[in-house]
N, C-alpha and C positions, 0 to 999 in steps of 0.2 A: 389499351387497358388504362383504363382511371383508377385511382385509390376510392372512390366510393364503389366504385363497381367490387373492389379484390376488398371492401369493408363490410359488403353484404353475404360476401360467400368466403369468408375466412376461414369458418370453422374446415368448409371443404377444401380447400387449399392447403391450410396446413395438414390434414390427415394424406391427402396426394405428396405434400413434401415429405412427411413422416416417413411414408412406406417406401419412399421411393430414397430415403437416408439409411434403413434399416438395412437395406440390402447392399450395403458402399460403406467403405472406411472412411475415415475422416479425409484422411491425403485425396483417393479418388472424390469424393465431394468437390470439395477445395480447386482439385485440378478441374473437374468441370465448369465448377460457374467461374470461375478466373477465367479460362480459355473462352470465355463467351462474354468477357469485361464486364462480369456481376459480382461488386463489390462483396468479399466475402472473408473471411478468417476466424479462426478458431476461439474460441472466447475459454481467458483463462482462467485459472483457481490463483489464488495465492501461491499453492504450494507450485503450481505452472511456472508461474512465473518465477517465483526462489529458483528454481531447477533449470529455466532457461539458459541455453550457453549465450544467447545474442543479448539479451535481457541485462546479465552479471558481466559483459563487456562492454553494454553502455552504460552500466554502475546505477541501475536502478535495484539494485538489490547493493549494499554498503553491510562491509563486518567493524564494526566498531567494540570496545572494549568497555564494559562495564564498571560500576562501583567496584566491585568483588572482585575484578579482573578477568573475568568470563568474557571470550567470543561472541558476541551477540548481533545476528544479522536483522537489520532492518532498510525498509524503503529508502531510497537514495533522494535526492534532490530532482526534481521532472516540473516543469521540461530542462530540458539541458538547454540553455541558450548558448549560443558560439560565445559569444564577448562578454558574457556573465554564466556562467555553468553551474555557479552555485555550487555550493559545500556542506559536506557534516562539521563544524570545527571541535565540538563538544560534545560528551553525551549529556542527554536529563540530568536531571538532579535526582535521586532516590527523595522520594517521600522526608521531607522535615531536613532535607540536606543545606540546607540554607537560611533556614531559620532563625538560629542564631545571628547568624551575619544580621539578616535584616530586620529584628527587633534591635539590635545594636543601632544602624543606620537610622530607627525611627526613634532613638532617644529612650530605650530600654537599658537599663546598666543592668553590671553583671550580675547582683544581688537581686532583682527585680526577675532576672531570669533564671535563674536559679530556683528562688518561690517558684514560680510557676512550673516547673519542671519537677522539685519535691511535691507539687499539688497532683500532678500524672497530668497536664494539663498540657504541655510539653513530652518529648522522648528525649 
């Protein structure tokens, strides 16, 4: 079999895999073409992946702690390298959370920010 050969008759191919998926669970799937070494797995949703037990013990799902103090899970660090695995150390900043800081940094004084914040031009 060639890839032009299985690119001219595609449409029939996948309608013969279709039917022949419709009648089989995912697991049976899965367990057949594995047992015949055809590269195969499940393709997930986000919400799959949140929920995975193997997923949340290689810390690709992370609960970190919000502005507000709320539980908030998000994406972990990937790949995991051995000798660097990489970290969450911080969360975001909320919208406008550092602003101040860094109009100060670029030679803003406090009155100058202030103006702009009674303008609504600032929060």
């Amino acid at each position: 079999a060639r890839n032009d050969g299985r690119a001219k008759r595609a449409e029939e191919i996948d309608q013969i895999i279709g039917e022949w998926s419709k009648q089989r669970t995912l697991e049976d799937i899965l367990s057949a073409l594995q047992s015949i070494a055809v590269p195969a797995g499940r393709i997930y949703t986000a919400k799959d992946i949140a929920e995975d037990p193997h997923y949340r013990a290689r810390g690709v799902i992370e609960t970190i702690e919000s502005a507000e103090g709320l539980k908030v899970e998000m994406p972990g660090i990937i790949p995991k390298l051995s000798q660097n695995p990489g970290e969450i150390r911080h969360r975001a900043p909320t919208l406008g959370e550092h602003t101040e800081s860094i109009l100060k940094q670029h030679g803003f004084t406090v009155e100058q920010i202030r103006t702009l914040k009674d303008a609504g031009v600032l929060q």
